[in-house]
C-alpha positions in Angstrom: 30.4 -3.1 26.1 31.8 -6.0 27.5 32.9 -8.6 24.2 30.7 -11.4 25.6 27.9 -9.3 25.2 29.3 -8.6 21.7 29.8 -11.7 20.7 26.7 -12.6 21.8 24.6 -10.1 20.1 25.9 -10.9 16.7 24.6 -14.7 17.3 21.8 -13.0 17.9 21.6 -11.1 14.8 22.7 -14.0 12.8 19.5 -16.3 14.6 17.2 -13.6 13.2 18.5 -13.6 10.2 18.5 -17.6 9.5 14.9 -17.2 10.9 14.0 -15.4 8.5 15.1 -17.1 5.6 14.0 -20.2 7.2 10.5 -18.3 7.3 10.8 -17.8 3.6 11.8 -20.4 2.1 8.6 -22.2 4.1 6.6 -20.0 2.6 8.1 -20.6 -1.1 7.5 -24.6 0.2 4.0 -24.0 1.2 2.4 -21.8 -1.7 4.5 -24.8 -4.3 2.6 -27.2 -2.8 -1.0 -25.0 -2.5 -0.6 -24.6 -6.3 0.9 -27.1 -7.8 0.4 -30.1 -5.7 2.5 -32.0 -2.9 4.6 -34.4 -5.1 8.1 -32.7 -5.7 9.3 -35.1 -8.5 5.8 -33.9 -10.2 6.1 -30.0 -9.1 9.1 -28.2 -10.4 8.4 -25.1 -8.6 8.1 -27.3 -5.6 11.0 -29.5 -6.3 13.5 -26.3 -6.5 11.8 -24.8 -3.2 12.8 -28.0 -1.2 16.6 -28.7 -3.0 17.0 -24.8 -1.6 15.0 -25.6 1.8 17.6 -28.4 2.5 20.5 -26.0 1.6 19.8 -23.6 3.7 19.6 -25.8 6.5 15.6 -25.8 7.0 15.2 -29.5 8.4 13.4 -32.4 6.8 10.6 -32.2 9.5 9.8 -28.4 8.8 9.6 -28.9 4.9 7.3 -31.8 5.4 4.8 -30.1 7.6 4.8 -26.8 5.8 4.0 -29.2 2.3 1.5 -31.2 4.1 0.0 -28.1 5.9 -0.5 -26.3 2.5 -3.9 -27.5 2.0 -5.3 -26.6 5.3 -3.9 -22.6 4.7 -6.6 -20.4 4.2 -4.3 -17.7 3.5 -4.0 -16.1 -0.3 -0.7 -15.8 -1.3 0.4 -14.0 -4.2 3.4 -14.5 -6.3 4.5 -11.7 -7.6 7.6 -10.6 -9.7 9.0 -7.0 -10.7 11.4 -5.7 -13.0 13.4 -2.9 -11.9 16.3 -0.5 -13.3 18.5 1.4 -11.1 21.3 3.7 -11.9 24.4 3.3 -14.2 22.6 0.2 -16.1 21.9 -1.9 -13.4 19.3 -4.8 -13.7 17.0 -5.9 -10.6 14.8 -8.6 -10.5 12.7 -8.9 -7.4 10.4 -11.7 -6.5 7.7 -11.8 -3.3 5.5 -13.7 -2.2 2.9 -11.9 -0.3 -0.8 -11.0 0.9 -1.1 -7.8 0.3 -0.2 -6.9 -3.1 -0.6 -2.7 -2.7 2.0 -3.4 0.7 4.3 -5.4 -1.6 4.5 -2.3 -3.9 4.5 0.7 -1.5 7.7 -1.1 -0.2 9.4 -1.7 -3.1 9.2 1.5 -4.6 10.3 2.5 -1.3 13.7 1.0 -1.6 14.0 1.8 -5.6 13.4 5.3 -4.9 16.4 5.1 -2.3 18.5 3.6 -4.6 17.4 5.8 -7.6 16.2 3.0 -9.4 12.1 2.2 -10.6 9.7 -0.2 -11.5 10.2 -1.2 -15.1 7.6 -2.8 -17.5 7.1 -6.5 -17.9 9.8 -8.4 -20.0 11.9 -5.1 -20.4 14.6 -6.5 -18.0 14.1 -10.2 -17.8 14.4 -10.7 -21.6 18.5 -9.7 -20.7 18.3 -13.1 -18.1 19.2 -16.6 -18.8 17.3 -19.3 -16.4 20.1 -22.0 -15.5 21.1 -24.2 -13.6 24.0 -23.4 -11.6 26.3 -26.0 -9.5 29.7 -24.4 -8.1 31.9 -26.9 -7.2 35.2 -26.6 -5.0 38.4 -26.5 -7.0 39.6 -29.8 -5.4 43.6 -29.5 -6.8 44.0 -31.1 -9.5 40.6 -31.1 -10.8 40.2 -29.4 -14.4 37.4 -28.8 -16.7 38.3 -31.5 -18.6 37.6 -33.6 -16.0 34.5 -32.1 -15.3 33.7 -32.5 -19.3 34.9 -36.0 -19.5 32.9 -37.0 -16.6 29.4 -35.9 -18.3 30.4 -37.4 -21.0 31.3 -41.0 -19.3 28.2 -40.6 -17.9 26.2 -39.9 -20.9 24.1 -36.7 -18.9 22.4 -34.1 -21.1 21.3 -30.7 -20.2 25.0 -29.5 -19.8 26.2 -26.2 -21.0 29.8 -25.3 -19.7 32.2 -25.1 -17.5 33.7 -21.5 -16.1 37.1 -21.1 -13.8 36.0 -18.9 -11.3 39.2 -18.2 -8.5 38.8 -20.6 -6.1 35.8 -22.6 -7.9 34.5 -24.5 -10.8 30.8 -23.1 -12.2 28.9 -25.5 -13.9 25.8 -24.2 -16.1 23.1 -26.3 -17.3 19.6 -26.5 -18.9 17.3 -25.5 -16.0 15.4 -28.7 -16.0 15.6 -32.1 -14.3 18.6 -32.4 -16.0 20.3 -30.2 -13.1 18.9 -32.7 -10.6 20.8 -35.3 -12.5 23.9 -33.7 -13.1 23.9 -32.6 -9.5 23.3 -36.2 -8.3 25.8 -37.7 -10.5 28.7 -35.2 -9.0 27.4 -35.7 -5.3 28.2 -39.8 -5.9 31.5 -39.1 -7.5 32.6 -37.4 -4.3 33.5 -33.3 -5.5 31.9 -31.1 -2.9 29.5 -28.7 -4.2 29.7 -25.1 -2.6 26.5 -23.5 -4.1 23.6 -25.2 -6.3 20.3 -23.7 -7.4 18.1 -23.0 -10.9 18.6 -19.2 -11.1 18.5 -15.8 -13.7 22.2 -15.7 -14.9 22.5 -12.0 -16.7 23.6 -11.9 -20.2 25.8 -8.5 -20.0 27.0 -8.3 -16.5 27.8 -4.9 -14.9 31.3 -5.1 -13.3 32.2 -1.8 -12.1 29.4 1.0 -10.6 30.2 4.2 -8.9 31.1 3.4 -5.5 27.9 5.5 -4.3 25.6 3.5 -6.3 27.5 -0.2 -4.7 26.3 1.4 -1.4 22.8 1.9 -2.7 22.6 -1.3 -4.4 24.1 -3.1 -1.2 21.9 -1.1 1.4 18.7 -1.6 -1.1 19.4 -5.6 -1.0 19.5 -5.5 2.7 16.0 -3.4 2.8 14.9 -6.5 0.5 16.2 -9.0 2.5 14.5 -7.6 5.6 11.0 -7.5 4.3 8.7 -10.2 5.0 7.5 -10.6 1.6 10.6 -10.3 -0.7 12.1 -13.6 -1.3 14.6 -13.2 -3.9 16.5 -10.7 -5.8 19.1 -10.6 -8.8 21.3 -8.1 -10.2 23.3 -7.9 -13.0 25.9 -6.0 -11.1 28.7 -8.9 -11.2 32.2 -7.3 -10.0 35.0 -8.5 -11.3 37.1 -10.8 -8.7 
């Protein structure tokens, strides 16, 4: 095949796949605002759906019709979470958002069974999650954590936690709360660029090393996931070490 038509396929590819997340995270943004009301500053759920909208690039426009368009959806939407085990101590936590329930399932359990993993009872995984916030910001050089420390300090912010060196990265954790938004605001006006920022499940006892068969299952399952309609998120505790 001729590289142009390469080249042009994988845009392609990568088109469908920001379309689908954009589908998602409209979704997320429409079934906030169905259930707990329009206002993002008075809707958490909300609130994170759009601060993770605008970071994956989903313009201003689409959020806005998708939160004002919530009211007029007939659709029931369920949101639905699982807790899942897989092999050699791995963690899963899958959430959906969907409108067919038995669907949701049948797929699931089609993946886990692929990956040699199940559905576990409720609060026998989660309970080995912390919910943080999480803002990754670029190592500028000469930036240290004591800068970092010393600048939440100055500025008098609560809701912070620590600081961890990651390779090429500073990881901030904080109290998942509008504290985050604070925090997060704060760095943005000092001028450090922020990589990643999100409220998410941070796992207490990371996995770091799996049999390479089960990173291919675990990598192939997480695809499967991110290719069904209704499957919006999913966290591991696999962590490998850098």
């Amino acid at each position: 095949m001729p590289r142009k038509h390469v080249i042009l396929g994988n845009i392609n590819k990568q088109q469908q796949v920001q379309s689908k997340i954009w589908q998602k995270l409209a979704r997320e943004i429409k079934v906030a605002a169905k259930t707990g009301g329009p206002n993002p500053e008075g809707n958490p759920r909300l609130k994170v759906a759009v601060d993770k909208a605008l970071q994956n690039g989903l313009s201003k426009d689409s959020i806005e019709k998708n939160i004002h368009g919530s009211s007029k959806d007939p659709t029931e939407t369920n949101t639905l979470e699982f807790e899942c085990y897989g092999p050699e101590g791995l963690q899963i936590i899958v959430n959906a958002l969907s409108d067919n329930t038995n669907r949701t399932i049948a797929n699931l359990n089609g993946f886990l069974s692929k990956l040699h993993g199940q559905i576990a009872k409720q609060n026998s995984v989660k309970i080995f999650f912390n919910l943080l916030g999480d803002i990754v910001l670029d190592k500028t050089p000469g930036l240290s954590v004591n800068d970092i420390e010393d600048f939440i300090l100055e500025k008098e912010l609560d809701g912070y936690i620590e600081t961890v060196e990651l390779d090429d990265a500073w990881e901030i954790f904080t109290t998942p709360d509008d504290n985050f938004y604070k925090i997060k605001e704060e760095i943005n006006k000092k001028g450090w660029k922020i990589l990643d920022a999100e409220i998410k499940l941070i796992p207490q006892n990371p996995v770091t090393t799996i049999s390479q068969e089960s990173k291919e299952r675990l990598e192939k399952f997480i695809i499967s996931c991110e290719n069904d309609d209704d499957i919006t998120n999913v966290v591991t505790n696999y962590q490998p070490e850098e």
